[in-house]
N, C-alpha and C positions, 0 to 999 in steps of 0.2 A: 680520108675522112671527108664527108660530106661538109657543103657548107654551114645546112642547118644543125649537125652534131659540133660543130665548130664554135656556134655562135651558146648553143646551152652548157657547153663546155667551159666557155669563157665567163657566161652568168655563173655559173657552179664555183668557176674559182674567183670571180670578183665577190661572189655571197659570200665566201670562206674570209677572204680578206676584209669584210666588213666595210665594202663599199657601194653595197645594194642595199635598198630599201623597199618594199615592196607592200601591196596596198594601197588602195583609192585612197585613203587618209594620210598616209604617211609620204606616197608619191606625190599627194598634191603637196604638202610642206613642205619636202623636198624641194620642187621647181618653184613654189614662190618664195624659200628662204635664200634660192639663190645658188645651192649645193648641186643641184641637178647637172649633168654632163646631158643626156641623155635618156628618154622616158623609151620604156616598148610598152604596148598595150596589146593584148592578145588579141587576135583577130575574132575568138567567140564572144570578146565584152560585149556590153550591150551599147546599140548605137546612142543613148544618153550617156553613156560613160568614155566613148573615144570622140563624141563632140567636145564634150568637157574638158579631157584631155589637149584634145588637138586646140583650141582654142585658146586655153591656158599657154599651152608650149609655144604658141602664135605671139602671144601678146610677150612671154617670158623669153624669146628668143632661144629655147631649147629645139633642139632637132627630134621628132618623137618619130616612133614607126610601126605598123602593124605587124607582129608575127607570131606565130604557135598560136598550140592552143594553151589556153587556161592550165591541162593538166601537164603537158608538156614545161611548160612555165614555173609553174611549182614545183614540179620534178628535180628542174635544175636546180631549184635554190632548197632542195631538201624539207618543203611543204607539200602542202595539200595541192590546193589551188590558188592561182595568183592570175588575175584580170590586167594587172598593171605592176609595172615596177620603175625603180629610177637608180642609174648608173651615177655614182658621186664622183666617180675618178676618170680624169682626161685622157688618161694612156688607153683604159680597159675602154672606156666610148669612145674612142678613135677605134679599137681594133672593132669593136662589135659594130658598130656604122661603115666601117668597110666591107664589111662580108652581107651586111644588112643592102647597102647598095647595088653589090653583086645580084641577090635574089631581088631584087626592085621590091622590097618592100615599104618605101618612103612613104610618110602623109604628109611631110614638113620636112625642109630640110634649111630651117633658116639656122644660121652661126656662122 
């Protein structure tokens, strides 16, 4: 299995386990209440939405990174479409930032 079926496989079953949060609204809560492991933001967001992001995650010391698209994104977590989402659990943002490392798709790799 590819890396990138790897890494929506792993969002698919951190969504099940109730450790994904997903949404400009709720992603940003997440990383400033502090829950956040790990932000991804889809590489079709719009570039006012992964400045925001990325900047947030700068000042919050979260590690964020570009990858999929939008519909890709939703897929895995059994929605429509998702622009952004945030990973609450350490174990499952440690696995998906390894394989995220591997395809180089970092914006920020501060923790």
């Amino acid at each position: 299995m590819d890396n990138k079926k790897r890494l929506l496989s792993l969002i698919g079953l951190a969504t099940r386990a109730r450790k994904v949060v997903s949404g400009e609204f709720s992603t940003e809560k997440s990383v400033k209440s502090g829950r956040s492991c790990l932000v991804i933001v889809s590489e079709e967001a719009s570039a006012n939405t992964r400045k925001m992001f990325t900047n947030m995650c700068t000042y919050y010391k979260v590690p964020i990174y570009l990858f999929g698209t939008k519909e890709e994104l939703g897929h895995a977590m059994g929605q429509e479409f998702r622009a952004s989402l945030s990973v609450e659990d350490a174990g499952f943002a440690k696995s998906m930032a390894g394989i995220l490392n591997i395809n180089g798709g970092s914006v920020n790799e501060s923790k």
